[in-house]
C-alpha positions in Angstrom: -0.1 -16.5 102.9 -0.4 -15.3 106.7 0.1 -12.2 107.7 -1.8 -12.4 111.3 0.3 -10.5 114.0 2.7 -8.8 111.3 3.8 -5.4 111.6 4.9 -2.9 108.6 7.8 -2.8 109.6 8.2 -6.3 109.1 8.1 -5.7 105.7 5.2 -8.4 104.7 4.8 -9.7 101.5 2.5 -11.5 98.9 2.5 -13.4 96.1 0.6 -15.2 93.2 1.3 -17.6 90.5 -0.2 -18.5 87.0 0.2 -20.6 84.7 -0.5 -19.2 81.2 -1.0 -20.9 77.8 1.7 -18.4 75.9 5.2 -17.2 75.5 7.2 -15.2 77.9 7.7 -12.7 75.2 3.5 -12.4 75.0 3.6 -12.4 78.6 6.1 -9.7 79.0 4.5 -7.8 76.3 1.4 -7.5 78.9 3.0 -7.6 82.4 5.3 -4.4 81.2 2.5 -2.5 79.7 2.1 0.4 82.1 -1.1 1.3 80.4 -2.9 -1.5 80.2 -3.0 -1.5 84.4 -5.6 0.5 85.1 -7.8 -2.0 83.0 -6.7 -4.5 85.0 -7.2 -3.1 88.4 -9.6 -2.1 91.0 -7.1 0.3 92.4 -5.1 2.1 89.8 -7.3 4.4 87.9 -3.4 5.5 85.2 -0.5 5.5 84.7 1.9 7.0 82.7 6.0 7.4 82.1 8.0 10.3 83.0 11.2 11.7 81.6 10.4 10.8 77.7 10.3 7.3 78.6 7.9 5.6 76.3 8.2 2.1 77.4 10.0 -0.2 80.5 13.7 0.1 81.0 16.1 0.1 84.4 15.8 3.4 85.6 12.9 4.7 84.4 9.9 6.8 86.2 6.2 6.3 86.3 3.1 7.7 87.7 0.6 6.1 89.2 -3.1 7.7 90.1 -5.3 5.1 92.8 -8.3 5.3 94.6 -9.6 2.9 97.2 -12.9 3.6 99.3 -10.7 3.7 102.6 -7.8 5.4 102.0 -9.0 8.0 99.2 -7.2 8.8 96.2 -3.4 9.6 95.8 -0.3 10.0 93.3 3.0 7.9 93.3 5.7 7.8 91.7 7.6 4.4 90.8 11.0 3.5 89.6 11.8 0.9 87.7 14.7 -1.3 89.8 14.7 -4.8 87.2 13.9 -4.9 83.9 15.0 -8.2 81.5 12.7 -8.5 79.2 11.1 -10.8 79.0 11.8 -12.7 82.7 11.4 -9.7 85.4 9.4 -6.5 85.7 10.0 -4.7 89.1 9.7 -1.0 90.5 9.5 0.8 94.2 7.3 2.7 95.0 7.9 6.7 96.3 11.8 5.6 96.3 14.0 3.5 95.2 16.4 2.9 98.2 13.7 3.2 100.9 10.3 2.4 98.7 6.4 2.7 100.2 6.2 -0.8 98.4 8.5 -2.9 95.9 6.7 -4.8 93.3 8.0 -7.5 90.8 6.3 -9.4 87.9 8.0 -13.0 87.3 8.4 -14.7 84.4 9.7 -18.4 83.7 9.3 -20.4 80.2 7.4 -24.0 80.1 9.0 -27.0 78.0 5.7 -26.8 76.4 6.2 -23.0 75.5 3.9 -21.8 77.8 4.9 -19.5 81.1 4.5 -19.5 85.0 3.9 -16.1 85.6 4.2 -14.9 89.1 2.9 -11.0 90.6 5.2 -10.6 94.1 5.0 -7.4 96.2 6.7 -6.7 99.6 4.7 -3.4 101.7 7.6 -1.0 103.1 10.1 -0.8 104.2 9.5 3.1 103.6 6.6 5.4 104.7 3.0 5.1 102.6 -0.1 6.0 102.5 -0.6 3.0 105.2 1.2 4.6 107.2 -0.4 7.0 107.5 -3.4 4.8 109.1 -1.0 3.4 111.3 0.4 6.4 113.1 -3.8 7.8 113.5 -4.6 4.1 114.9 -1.2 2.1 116.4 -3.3 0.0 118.1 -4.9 -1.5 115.5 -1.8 -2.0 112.9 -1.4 -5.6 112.9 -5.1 -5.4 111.8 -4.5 -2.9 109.0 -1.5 -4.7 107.8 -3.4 -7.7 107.3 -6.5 -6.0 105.7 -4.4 -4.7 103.6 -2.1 -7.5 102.5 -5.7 -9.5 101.9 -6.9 -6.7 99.6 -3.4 -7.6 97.6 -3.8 -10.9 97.5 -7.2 -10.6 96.1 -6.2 -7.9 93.7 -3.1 -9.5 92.1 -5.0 -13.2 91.6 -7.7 -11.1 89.6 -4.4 -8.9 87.7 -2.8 -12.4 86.9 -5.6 -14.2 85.6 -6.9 -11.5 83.3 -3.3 -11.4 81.9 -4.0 -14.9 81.6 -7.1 -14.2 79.5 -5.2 -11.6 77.4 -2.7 -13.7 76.9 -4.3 -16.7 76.1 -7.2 -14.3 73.7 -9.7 -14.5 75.8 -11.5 -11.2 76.8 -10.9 -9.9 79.8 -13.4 -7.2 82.0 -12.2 -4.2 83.7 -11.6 -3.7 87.1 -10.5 -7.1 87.7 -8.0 -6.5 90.3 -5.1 -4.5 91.5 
């Protein structure tokens, strides 16, 4: 991915791919499991439905509790914008129509059973925590953006490949990514 010279506005995005060793269903079991996050992540510390909801379905509302050395700790809340179990998990961040950041797990089926599993995220187009940072240093965005974008990248790989671990029965560590 580059993201050298791009702006927030631009709306940059990211993405990683894995190939895993079991079913889309097992998969989706994992990638829609709102809990089992923070475990995964560097970042996100819970999470938790709103409004009753006690799993993933179009519509519904989580919240989301981060931390990150740089930016400090904060509170979102996400709505869930595609859910078709077990081939897409997605939700925007802050709101739906104008979201801080949309996210979207991926799922295909293998001939040999297996799945390609892919983590995708776009930053903006509405106002976040980021933005914050950029309106205190505007000179310095493209910079930010692509620190920031990086931190991503690294962060999802680690998310996708402990799914893969889970998935496949291995044991998997906490704090692997975001």
């Amino acid at each position: 991915m580059e993201w050298t010279g791009a702006r927030y506005v631009d709306g940059p995005t990211v993405e990683v791919r894995e190939r895993i060793a079991a079913s889309p269903e097992r998969v989706w079991e994992l990638v829609s499991d709102i809990g089992l996050m923070p475990a995964l992540s560097a970042e996100l510390r819970s999470a938790r439905w709103l409004d009753g909801a006690d799993g993933p379905r179009l519509g519904a509302r989580f919240v989301g509790r981060s931390r990150h050395e740089s930016l400090g700790e904060w509170e979102t809340t996400s709505y869930v914008v595609a859910c078709a179990a077990p081939y897409e998990f997605a939700w925007a961040v802050s709101d739906p129509e104008n979201p801080g950041a949309l996210w979207r797990f991926s799922l295909a089926a293998r001939d040999d059973g297996g799945t390609d599993l892919t983590q995708w995220m776009r930053m903006g187009p509405g106002r976040s925590g980021l933005s914050l940072a950029i309106d205190w240093m505007p000179d310095k965005e493209q910079k930010i953006v692509f620190v920031r974008m990086r931190e991503f990248e690294r962060g999802m790989a680690a998310t996708v490949d402990a799914i893969k671990r889970l998935a496949e029965g291995a044991p998997t560590g906490q704090g692997a990514g975001a």
